[in-house]
C-alpha positions, 0 to 999 in steps of 0.5 A, a space after each residue: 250944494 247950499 251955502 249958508 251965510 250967518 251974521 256974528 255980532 261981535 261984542 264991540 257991536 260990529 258985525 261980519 258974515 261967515 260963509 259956509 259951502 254947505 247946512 253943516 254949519 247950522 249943525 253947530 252954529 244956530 241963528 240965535 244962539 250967543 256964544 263966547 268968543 272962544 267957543 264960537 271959534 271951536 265950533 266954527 272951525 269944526 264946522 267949516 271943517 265939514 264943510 270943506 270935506 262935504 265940498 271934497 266928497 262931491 266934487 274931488 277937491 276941499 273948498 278953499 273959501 271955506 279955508 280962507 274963512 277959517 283963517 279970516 275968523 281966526 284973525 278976527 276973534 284974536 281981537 277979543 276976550 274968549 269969554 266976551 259974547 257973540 251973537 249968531 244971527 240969521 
């Protein structure tokens, strides 16, 4: 199954990687695209969500990275405003 890596940059400038084990994500989140914080967040979850339940249709089990995401991004946008930007880069 091919994984995507995409990098967000925040709107204080620092950037980090979301992981996914699957394209699913390019379905909701596309390098380029500038979203705010909240929407990001929306989209991303939903997105890692499928993606886990890809994993678990091929192989018999959710993928708990893409869990560990979730929740590593969940903690990251607490630090912004919701309607701050962020950037989806490639």
């Amino acid at each position: 199954m091919p994984e995507v890596r995409l990098t967000l940059e925040w709107p204080d400038g620092q950037a980090s990687e979301l992981y996914s084990p699957s394209t699913v994500v390019l379905d909701h989140l596309r390098p380029g695209d500038s979203l705010t914080v909240a929407e990001l967040e929306q989209r991303a979850i939903v997105a890692l969500r499928q993606a886990s339940e890809r994993v678990r249709a091929r192989y018999g089990f959710a993928c708990t990275r893409a869990d560990e995401e979730e929740a590593s991004l969940r903690r990251r946008v607490r630090g912004y405003e919701p309607s701050a930007l962020v950037q989806v880069r490639a």
